[in-house]
Structures are given as structure tokens and as C-alpha cells.
VEXPAKOL-632133 format. One line per field, with one value per residue: residue number from 1; residue in one letter; x, y, z of N, C-alpha, C in turn. Coordinates in steps of 0.05 Angstrom, whole numbers, plus 32768, in hexadecimal, padded with zeros to 4 digits. Example, Ala and Ser with C-alpha at 12.3 -4.5 7.8 and 13.67 -1.06 7.14 Angstrom:
% residues 2
num <- (1/2)
residu <- (A/S)
n.xx <- (8108/8101)
n.yy <- (7F8E/7FD3)
n.zz <- (809C/808E)
ca.xx <- (80F6/8111)
ca.yy <- (7FA6/7FEB)
ca.zz <- (809C/808F)
c.xx <- (8108/8102)
c.yy <- (7FBE/8001)
c.zz <- (809C/809D)
//
This chain:
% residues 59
num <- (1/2/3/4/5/6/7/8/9/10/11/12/13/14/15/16/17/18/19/20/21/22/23/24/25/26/27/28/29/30/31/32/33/34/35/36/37/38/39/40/41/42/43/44/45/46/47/48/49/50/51/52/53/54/55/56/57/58/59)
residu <- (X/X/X/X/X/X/X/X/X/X/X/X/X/X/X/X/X/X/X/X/X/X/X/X/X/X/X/X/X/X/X/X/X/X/X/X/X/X/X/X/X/X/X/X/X/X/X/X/X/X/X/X/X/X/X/X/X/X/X)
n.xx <- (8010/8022/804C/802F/8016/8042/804E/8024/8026/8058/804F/8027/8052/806A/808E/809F/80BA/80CC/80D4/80FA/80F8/80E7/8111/80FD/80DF/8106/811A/80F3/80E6/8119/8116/80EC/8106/8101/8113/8133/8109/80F2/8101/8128/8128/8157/816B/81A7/81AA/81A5/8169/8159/816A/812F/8101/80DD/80AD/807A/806F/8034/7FF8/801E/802F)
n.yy <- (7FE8/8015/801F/8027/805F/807A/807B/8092/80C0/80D1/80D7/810C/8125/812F/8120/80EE/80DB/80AF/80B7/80A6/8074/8035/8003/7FCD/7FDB/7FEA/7FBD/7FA1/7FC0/7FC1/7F7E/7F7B/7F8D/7FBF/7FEC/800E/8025/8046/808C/808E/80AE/80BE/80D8/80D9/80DE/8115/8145/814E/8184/81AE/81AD/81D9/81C6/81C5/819B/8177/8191/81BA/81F2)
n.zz <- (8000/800D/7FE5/7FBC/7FD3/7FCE/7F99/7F80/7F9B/7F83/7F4E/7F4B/7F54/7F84/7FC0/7FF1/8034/8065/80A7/80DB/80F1/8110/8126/8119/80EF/80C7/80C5/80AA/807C/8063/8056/803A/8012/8006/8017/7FEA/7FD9/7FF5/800D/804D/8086/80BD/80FC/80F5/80BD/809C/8089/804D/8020/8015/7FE0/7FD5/7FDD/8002/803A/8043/806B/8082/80AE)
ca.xx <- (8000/803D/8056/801F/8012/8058/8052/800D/802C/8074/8043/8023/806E/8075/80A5/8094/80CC/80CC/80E2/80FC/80EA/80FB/8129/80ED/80D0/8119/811A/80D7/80EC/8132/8101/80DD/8112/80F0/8128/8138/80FB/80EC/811F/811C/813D/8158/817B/81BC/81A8/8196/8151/8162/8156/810B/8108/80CC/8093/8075/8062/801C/7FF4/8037/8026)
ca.yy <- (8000/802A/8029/8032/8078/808C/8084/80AC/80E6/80E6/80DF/811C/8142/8130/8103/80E0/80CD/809E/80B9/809C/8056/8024/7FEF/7FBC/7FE7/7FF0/7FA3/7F96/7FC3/7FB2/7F63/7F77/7FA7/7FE3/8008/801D/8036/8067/8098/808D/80CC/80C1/80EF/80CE/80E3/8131/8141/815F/819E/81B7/81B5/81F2/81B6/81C0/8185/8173/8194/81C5/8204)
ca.zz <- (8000/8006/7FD2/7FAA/7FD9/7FBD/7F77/7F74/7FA7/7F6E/7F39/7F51/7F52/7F95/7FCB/8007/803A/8079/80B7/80F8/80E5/812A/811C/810E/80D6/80BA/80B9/809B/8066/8056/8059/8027/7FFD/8005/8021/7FD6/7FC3/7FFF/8022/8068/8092/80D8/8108/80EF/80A0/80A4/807A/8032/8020/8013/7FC2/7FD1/7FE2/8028/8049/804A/8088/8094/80AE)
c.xx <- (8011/8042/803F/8011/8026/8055/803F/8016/804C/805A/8033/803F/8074/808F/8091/80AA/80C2/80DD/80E0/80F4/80F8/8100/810D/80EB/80EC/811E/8106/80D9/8100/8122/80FE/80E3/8101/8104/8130/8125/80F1/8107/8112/8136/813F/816F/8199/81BE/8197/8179/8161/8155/813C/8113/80E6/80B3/8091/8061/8041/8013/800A/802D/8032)
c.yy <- (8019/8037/8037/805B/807F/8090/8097/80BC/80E6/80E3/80FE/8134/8140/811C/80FF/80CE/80BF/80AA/80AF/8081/8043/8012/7FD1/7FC6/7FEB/7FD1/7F9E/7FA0/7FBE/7F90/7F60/7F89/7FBA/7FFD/801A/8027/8049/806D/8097/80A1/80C1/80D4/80F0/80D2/8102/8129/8153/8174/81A9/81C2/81CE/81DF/81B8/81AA/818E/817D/81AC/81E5/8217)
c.zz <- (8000/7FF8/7FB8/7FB1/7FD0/7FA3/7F6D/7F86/7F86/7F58/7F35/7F50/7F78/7FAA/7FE9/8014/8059/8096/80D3/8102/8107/8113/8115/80FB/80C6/80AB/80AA/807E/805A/8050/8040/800B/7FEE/800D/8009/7FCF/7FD7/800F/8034/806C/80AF/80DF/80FF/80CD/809F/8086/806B/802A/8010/7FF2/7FBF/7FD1/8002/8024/804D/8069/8094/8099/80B2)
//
């Protein structure tokens, strides 16, 4: 279901990243090699800079 919410938000022009994932959900996706198809951001990977899209909800 995921993935399928990613490809209709980039089909739209947008991205959709993963953050702060625990170490189960890191496994489940490395599991199920998913780790290549979303960026996951943790405190240890800074967030990239804002290509001029605000986050859904951002106020």
C-alpha cells in the first residue's frame, strides 16, 4: 500500500520520505527491499534541503 501512496504523491510532482523508522520497521523493510525505493531520514542522515514543496498540513 506504500508504495503504491508513493508513486501517486511523485506522480503528482511530489516525494514522500520515512522518518525515524525503529529498528523493527528498518528490518521489515530492508525484508522486503524497500529500503531502495523510499528515503528514510534519521537523526544520523540530516533532512535535505526543501526543493520549495511544504509538507502537507505545514503551517
Amino acid at each position: 500500500m506504500m508504495v503504491v501512496k508513493l508513486k501517486t504523491v511523485r506522480d503528482r510532482g511530489g516525494d514522500m520520505k520515512l522518518l525515524h523508522l525503529t529498528s523493527r520497521n528498518q528490518r521489515l523493510l530492508a525484508l522486503m527491499k524497500l529500503m531502495t525505493v523510499f528515503e528514510v531520514l534519521t537523526n544520523s542522515n540530516p533532512e535535505p534541503e526543501s526543493h520549495g514543496h511544504d509538507p502537507v498540513g505545514a503551517v
